[in-house]
Structures are given as structure tokens and as C-alpha cells.
LUMVOMAR-566631 format. One record per residue (C-alpha): residue number from 0; residue in one letter; x, y, z. Coordinates in Angstrom, 2 decimals. Example, Ala and Ser with C-alpha at 12.3 -4.5 7.8 and 13.67 -1.06 7.14 Angstrom:
BEGIN
<pt pos="0" code="A" xx="12.30" yy="-4.50" zz="7.80"/>
<pt pos="1" code="S" xx="13.67" yy="-1.06" zz="7.14"/>
END
This chain:
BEGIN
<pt pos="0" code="X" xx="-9.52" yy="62.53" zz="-27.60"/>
<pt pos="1" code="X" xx="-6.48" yy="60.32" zz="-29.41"/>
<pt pos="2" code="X" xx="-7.36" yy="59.35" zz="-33.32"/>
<pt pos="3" code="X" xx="-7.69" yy="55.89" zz="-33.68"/>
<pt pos="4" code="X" xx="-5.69" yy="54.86" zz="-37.51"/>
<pt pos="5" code="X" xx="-5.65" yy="51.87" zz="-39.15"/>
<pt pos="6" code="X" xx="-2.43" yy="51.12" zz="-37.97"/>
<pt pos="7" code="X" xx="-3.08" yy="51.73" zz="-34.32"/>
<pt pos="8" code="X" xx="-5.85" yy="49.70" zz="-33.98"/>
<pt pos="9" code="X" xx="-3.94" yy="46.09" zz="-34.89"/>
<pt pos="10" code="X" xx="-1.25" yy="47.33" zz="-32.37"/>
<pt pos="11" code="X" xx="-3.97" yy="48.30" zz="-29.47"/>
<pt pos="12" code="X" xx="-5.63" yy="44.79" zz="-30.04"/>
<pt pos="13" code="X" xx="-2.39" yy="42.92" zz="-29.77"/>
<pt pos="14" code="X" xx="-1.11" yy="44.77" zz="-26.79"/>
<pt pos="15" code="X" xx="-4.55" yy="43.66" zz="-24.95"/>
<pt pos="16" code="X" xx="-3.71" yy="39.92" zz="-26.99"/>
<pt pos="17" code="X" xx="-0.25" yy="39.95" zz="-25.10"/>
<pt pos="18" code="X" xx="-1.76" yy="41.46" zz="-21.41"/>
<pt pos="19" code="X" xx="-4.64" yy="38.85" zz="-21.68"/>
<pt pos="20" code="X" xx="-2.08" yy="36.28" zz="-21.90"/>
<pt pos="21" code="X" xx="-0.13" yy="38.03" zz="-18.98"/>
<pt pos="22" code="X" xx="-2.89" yy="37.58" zz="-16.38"/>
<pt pos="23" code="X" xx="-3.72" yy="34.05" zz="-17.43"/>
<pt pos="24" code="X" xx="-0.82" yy="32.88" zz="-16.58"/>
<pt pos="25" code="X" xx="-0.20" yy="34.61" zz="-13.61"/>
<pt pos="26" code="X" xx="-4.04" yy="33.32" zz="-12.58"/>
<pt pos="27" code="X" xx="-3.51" yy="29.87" zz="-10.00"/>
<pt pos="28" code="X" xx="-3.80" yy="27.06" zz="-12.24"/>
<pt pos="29" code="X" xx="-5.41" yy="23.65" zz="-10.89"/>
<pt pos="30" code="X" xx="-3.13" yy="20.78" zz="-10.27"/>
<pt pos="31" code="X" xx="-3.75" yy="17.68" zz="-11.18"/>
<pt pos="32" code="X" xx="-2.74" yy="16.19" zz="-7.92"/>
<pt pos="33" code="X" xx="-3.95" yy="12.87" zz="-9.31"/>
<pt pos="34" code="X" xx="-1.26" yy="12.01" zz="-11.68"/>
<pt pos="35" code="X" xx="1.23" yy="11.81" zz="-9.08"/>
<pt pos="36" code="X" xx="-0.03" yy="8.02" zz="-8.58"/>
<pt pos="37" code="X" xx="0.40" yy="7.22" zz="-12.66"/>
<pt pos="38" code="X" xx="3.94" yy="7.41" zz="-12.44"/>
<pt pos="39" code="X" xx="6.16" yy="4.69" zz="-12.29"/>
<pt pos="40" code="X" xx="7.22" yy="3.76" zz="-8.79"/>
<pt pos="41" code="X" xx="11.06" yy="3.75" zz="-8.85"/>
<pt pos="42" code="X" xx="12.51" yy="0.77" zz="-8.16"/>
<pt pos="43" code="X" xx="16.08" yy="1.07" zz="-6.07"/>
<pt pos="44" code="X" xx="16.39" yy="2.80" zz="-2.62"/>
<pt pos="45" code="X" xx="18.30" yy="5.67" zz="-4.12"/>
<pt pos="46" code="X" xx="15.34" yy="6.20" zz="-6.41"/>
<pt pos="47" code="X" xx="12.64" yy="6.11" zz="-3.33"/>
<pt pos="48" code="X" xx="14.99" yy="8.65" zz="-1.69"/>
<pt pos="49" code="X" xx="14.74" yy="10.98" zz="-4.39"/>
<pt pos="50" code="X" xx="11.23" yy="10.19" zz="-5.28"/>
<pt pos="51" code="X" xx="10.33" yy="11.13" zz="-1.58"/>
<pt pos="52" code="X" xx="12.13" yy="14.04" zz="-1.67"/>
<pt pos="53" code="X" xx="10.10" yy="14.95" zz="-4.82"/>
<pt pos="54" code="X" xx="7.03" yy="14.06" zz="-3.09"/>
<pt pos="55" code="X" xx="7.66" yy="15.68" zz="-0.16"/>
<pt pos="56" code="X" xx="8.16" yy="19.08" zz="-1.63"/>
<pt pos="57" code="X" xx="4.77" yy="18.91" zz="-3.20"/>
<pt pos="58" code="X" xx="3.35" yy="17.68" zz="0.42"/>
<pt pos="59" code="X" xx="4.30" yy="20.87" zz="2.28"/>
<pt pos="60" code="X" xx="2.17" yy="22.75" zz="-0.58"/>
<pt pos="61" code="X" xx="-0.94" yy="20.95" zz="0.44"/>
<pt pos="62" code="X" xx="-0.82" yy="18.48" zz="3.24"/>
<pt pos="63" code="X" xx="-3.52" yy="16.10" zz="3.27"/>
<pt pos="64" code="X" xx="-4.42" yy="15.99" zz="-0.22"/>
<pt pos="65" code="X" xx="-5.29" yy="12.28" zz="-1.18"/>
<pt pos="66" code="X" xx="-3.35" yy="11.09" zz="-3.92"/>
<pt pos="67" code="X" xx="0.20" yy="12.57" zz="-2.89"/>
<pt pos="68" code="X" xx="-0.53" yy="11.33" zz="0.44"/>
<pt pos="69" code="X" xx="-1.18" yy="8.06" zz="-0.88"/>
<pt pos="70" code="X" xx="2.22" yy="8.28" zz="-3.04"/>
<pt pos="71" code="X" xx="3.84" yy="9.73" zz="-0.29"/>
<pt pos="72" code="X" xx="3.06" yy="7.31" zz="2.20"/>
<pt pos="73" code="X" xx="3.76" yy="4.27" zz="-0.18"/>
<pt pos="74" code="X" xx="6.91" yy="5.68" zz="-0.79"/>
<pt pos="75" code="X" xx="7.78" yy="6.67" zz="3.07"/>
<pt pos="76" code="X" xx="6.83" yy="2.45" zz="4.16"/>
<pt pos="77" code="X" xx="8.72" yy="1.41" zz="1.46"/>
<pt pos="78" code="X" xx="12.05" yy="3.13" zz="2.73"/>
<pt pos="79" code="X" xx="11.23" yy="1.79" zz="6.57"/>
<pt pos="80" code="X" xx="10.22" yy="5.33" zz="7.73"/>
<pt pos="81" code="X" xx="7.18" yy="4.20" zz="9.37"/>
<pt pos="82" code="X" xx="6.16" yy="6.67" zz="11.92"/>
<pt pos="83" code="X" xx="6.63" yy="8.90" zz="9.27"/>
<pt pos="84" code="X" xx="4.41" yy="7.22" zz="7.03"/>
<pt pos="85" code="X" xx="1.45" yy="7.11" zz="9.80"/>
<pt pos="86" code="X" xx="1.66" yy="10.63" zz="10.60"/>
<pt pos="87" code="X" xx="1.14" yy="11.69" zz="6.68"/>
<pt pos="88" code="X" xx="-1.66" yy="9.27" zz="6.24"/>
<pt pos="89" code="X" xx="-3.13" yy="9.86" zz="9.16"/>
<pt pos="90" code="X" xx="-3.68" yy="13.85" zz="8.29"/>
<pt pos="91" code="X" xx="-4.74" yy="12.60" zz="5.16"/>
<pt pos="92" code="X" xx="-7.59" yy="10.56" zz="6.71"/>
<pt pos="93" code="X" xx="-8.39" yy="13.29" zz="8.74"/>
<pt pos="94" code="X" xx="-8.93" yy="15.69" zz="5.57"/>
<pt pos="95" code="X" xx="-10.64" yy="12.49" zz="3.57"/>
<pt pos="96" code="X" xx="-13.31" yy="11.04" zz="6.05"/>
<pt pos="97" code="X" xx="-14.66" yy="7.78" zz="5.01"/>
<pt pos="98" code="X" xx="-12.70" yy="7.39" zz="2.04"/>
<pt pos="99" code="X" xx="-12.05" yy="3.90" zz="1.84"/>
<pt pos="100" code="X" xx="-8.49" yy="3.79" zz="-0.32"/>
<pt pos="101" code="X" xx="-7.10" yy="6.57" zz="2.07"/>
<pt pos="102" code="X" xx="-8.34" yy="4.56" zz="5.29"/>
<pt pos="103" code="X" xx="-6.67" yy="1.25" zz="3.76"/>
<pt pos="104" code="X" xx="-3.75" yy="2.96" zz="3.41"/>
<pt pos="105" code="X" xx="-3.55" yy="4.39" zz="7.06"/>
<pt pos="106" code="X" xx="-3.91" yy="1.08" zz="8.55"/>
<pt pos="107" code="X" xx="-1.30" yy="-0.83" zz="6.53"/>
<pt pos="108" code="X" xx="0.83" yy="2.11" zz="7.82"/>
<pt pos="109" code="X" xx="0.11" yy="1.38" zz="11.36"/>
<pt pos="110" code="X" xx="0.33" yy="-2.34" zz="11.10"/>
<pt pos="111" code="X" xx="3.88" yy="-1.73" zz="9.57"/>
<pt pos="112" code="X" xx="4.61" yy="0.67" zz="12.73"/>
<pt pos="113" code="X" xx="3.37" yy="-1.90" zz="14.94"/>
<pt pos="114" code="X" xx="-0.07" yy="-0.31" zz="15.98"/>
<pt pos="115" code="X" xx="-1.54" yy="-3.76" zz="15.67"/>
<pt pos="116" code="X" xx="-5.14" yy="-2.43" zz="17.46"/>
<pt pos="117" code="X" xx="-5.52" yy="0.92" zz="15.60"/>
<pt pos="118" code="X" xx="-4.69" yy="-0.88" zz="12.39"/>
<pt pos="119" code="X" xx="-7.57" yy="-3.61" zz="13.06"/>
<pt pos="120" code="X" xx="-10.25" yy="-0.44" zz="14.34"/>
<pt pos="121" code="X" xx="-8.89" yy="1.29" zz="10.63"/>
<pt pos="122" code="X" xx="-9.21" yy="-1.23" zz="8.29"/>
<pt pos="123" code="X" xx="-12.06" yy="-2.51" zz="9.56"/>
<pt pos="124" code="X" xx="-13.66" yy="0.92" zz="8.06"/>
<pt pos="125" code="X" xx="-11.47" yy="0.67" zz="4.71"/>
<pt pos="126" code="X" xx="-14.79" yy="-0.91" zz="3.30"/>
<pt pos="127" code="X" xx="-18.55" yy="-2.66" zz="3.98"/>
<pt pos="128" code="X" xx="-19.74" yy="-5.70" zz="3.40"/>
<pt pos="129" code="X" xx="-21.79" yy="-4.94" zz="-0.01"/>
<pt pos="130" code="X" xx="-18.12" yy="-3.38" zz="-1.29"/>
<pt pos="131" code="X" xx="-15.51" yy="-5.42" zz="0.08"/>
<pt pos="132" code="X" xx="-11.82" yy="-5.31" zz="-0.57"/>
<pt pos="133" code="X" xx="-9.83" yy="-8.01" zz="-1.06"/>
<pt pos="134" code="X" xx="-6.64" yy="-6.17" zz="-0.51"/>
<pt pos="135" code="X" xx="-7.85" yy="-4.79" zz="2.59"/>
<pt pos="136" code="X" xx="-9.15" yy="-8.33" zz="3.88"/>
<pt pos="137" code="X" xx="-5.79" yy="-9.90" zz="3.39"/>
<pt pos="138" code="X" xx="-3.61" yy="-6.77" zz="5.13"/>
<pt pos="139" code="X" xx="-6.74" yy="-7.79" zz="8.36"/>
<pt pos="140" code="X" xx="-5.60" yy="-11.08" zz="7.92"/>
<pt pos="141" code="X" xx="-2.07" yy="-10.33" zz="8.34"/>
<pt pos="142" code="X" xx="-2.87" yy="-8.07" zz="11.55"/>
<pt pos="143" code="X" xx="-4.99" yy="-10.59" zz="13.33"/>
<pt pos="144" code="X" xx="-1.69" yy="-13.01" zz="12.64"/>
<pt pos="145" code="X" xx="0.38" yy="-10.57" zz="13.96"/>
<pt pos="146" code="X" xx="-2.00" yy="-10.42" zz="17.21"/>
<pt pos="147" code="X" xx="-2.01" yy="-14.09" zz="17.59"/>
<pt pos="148" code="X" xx="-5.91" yy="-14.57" zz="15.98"/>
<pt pos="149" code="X" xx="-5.53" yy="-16.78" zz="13.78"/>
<pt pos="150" code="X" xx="-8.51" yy="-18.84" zz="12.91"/>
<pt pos="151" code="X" xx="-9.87" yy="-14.97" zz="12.42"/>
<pt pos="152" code="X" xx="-7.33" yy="-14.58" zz="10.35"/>
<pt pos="153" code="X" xx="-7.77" yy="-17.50" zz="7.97"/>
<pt pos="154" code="X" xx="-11.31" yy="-16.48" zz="7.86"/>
<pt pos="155" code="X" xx="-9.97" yy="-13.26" zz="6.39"/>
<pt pos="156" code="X" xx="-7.88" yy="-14.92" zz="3.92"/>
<pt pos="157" code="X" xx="-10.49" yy="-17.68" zz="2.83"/>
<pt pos="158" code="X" xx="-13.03" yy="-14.44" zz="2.60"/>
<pt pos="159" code="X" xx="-10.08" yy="-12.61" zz="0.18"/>
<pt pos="160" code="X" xx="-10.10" yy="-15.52" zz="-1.97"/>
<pt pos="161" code="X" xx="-13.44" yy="-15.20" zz="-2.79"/>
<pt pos="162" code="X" xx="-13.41" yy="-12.21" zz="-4.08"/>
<pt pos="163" code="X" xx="-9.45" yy="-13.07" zz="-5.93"/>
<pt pos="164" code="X" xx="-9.63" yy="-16.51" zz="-6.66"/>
<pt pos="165" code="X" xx="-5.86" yy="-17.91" zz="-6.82"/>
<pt pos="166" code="X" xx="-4.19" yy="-14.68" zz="-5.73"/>
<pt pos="167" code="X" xx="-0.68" yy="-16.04" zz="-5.03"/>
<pt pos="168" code="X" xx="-0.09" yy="-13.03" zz="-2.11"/>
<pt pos="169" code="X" xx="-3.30" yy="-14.49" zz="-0.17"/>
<pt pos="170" code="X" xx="-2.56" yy="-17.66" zz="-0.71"/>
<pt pos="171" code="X" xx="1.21" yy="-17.41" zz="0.51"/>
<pt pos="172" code="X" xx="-0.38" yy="-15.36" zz="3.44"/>
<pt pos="173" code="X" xx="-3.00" yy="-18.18" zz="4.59"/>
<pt pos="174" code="X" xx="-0.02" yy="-20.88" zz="3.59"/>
<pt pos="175" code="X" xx="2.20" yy="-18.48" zz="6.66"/>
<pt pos="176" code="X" xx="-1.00" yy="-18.97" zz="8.65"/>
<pt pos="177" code="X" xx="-1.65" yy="-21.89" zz="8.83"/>
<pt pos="178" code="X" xx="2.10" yy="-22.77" zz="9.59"/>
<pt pos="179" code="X" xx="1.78" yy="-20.87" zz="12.73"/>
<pt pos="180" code="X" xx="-1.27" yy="-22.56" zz="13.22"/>
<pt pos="181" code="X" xx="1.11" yy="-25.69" zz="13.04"/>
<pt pos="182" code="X" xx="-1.48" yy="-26.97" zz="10.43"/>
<pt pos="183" code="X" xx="1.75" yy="-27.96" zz="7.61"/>
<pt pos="184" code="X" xx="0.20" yy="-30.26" zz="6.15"/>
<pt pos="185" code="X" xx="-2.40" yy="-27.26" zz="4.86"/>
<pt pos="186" code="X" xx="0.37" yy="-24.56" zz="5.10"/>
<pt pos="187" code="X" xx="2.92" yy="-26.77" zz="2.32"/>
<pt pos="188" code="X" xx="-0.71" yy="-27.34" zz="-0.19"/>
<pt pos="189" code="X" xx="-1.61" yy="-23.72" zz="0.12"/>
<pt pos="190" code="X" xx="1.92" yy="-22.18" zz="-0.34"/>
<pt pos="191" code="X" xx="2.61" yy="-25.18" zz="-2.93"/>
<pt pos="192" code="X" xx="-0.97" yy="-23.79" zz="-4.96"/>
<pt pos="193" code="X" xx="0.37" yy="-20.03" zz="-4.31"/>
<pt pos="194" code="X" xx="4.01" yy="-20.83" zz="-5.97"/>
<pt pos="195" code="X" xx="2.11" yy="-22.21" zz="-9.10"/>
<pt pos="196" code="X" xx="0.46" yy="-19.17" zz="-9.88"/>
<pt pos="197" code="X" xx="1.89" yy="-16.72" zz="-13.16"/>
<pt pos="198" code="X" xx="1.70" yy="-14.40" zz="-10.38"/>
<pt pos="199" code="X" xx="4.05" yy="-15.55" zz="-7.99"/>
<pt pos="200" code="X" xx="6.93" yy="-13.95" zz="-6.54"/>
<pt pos="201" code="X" xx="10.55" yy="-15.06" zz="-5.18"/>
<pt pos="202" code="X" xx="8.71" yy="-14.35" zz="-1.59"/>
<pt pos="203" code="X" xx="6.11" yy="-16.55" zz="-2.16"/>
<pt pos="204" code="X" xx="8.61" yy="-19.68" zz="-3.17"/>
<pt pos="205" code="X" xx="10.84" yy="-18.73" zz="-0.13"/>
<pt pos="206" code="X" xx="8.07" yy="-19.03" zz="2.39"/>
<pt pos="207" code="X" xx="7.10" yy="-22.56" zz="0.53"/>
<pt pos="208" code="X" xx="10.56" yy="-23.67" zz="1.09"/>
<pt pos="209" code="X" xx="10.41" yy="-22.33" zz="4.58"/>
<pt pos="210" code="X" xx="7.73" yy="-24.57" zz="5.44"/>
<pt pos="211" code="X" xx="8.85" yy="-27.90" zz="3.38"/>
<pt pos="212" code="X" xx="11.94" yy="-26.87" zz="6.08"/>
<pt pos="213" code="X" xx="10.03" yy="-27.28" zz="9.31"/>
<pt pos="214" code="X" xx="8.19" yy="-29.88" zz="8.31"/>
<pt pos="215" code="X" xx="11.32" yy="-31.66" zz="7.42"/>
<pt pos="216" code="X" xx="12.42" yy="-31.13" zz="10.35"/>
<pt pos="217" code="X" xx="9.17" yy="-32.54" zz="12.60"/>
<pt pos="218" code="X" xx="9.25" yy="-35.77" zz="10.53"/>
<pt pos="219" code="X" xx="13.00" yy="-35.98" zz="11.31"/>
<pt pos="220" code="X" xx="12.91" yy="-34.89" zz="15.02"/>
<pt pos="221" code="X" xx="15.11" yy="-32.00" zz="14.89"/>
<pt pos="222" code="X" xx="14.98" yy="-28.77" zz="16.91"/>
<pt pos="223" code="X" xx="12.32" yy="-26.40" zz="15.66"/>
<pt pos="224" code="X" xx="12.65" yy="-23.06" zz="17.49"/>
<pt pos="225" code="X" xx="14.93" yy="-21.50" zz="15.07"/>
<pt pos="226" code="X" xx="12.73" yy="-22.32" zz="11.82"/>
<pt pos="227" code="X" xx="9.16" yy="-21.26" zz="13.84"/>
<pt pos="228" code="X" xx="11.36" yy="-17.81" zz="14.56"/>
<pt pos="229" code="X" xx="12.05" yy="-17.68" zz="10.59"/>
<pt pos="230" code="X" xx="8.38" yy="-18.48" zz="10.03"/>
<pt pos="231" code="X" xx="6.85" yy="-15.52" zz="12.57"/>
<pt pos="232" code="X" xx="9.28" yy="-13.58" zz="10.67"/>
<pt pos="233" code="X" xx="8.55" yy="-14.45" zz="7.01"/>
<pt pos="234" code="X" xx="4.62" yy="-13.76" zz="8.40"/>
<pt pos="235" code="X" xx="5.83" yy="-9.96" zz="9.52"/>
<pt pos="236" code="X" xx="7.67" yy="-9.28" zz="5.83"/>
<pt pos="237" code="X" xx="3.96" yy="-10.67" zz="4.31"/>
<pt pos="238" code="X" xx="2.26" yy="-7.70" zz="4.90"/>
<pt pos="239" code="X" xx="4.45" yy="-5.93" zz="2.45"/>
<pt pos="240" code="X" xx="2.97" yy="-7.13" zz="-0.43"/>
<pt pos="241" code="X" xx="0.19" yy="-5.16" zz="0.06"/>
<pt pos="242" code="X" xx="2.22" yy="-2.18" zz="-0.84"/>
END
């Protein structure tokens, strides 16, 4: 049996100090997944490239897990990959039922892709009426729009602004509206109130000129096919200010 000295002992208990320390860190450590969404969202293309390289890498490791989904997505609809976009949220949903910021997310992917139904049958489940969403209200709005339903639509909106009293993306989204609602009178007050807001963005003063355009052109008798194609397309860019 060894003799234990004085001088062994400090060695032995900083040998099992220094193993100790091995096996920690070789142990899994937990991810904190979450943080992915505190960091800043770049900014130029080349930036969302890289950041969705980034974010794809950590994807493969865990697919379906909520909050790189979510960045992932954001990221993926932001570049134009759409179908892309669905397909990650979707699995996503599918790992996180009934989470309402994961099934909001899925169905402003599909309405970007153009799945105009499943979008309405998602977000329609992206919260209840004793928690609603005012996010998720306007993106509805934008989809009924989008499907010709517009009354339902403005319903949507008028319900958002409830709940976000003076939002300057609502109101520039029931201004669009009710300009394909040919209501311009309402459409030029409503964008006119959304362009006043500290809120508002270049998008939102663009669609307000848009509108002072067509009606410009009713009172003066001019052709008005080209500016109602420049409105139905002003109302399909809307929808990305839900990002």
C-alpha cells in the first residue's frame, strides 16, 4: 500500500482538481438557443447572407427549435427565399404546437409565398380572442386584401387599432385598403394620419403619395389602370412590415 506524504497529497488533490475540470467540459453544455433573437438584425443583403449562413449552421444542429427558427425564418423572407422560409417554420410549428409567436410566424411565411388560404387557416390560430395580437391581426388583414376580402379586412385593421392606437404600419395598411376599396377619400385621411406618426416610415409616405396620385388623377379624368396596378402592388410590399 503507497505512503501518502505531505507533499503527495497537494499533488493527488490537484490532479483530481485538473481531471474534474476535464470532464466538465467535455460534459454537453445547454445552449441558450434564445439569444440568437437579441442580436442585432444586420442590415444590408450581404449581411443577411452571412447571417443566414450563420443561422443555418446552427439549424442543422437542431431543426425545429423555436427561436433559431424564428431568426432563421426572418432572415430567409427577408432575402426573398420564401419556400425556404415556409419549410423551416413549418417544422418548427410542427415541433411547437400551439405556440402562438411560432404559428404567426408560419403564416406571414406563407402569405409571402403566396399560400393566401393556409396563411388565413394559420394565423387565425396565432392567438384567441381574450389574447389577441395586433401584429397578427394586421398580417390577416393584409391576407384577406390579398384574397380580395376587403371589408374583412378593414375589420381586421380597425380591430388592430384597438389594441395599437395610431400604429403608422396599420394605419398605412387600412389607408392601402381602403384605396382598393376605391374609398380615397378615407384611404388619403388614413394614410395622411399614418404619415404623421414619430413612427412612420419612407413606405408609409410613398403609399400616401400613391394615393394623393390616383385621386389626382379621378378628379382630372386621366387613365387609372397603371396607378390601381402600383396600388395592388404597394398593398403586396405591406405585408413586409410585419417582419
Amino acid at each position: 500500500m503507497p505512503v501518502l506524504t505531505s507533499r503527495s497529497v497537494p499533488i493527488r488533490l490537484a490532479l483530481a482538481a485538473i481531471l474534474a475540470g476535464g470532464l466538465a467540459a467535455c460534459r454537453p453544455q445547454g445552449l441558450d438557443f434564445s439569444a440568437v433573437l437579441r442580436q442585432p438584425m444586420p442590415t444590408t443583403e450581404e449581411g443577411l447572407r452571412q447571417e443566414a449562413q450563420r443561422l443555418g449552421a446552427i439549424y442543422d444542429r437542431k431543426p425545429g427549435e423555436k427561436f433559431v427558427s424564428l431568426r432563421y425564418g426572418s432572415v430567409l423572407r427577408q432575402l426573398g427565399h420564401h419556400v425556404q422560409a415556409v419549410a423551416v417554420l413549418q417544422r418548427a410549428a410542427l415541433a411547437n404546437l400551439e405556440d402562438p409567436e411560432v404559428s404567426a410566424a408560419y403564416g406571414k411565411a406563407l402569405a409571402d409565398a403566396g399560400e393566401l388560404k393556409q396563411a388565413a387557416e394559420v394565423l387565425a390560430n396565432a392567438h384567441t380572442p381574450d389574447r389577441p395580437n395586433w401584429r397578427v391581426m394586421s398580417v390577416q388583414g393584409s391576407v384577406a386584401d390579398q384574397m380580395g376580402h376587403h371589408e374583412r379586412a378593414q375589420e381586421l385593421y380597425l380591430g388592430a387599432l384597438k389594441l395599437a392606437p395610431s400604429e403608422p404600419s396599420v394605419l398605412s395598411n387600412l389607408g392601402l385598403s381602403y384605396a382598393l376599396s376605391r374609398r380615397l377619400v378615407d384611404a388619403e385621411r388614413v394614410l395622411t394620419e399614418a404619415a404623421r406618426q414619430p413612427g412612420a416610415d419612407d413606405r408609409v409616405r410613398a403609399n400616401l403619395a400613391m394615393v394623393k396620385g390616383l385621386a389626382a388623377a379621378q378628379r382630372g379624368g386621366r387613365s387609372e389602370t397603371d396607378t390601381w396596378a402600383q396600388i395592388r402592388r404597394a398593398e403586396t410590399q405591406q405585408k413586409k412590415q410585419a417582419r
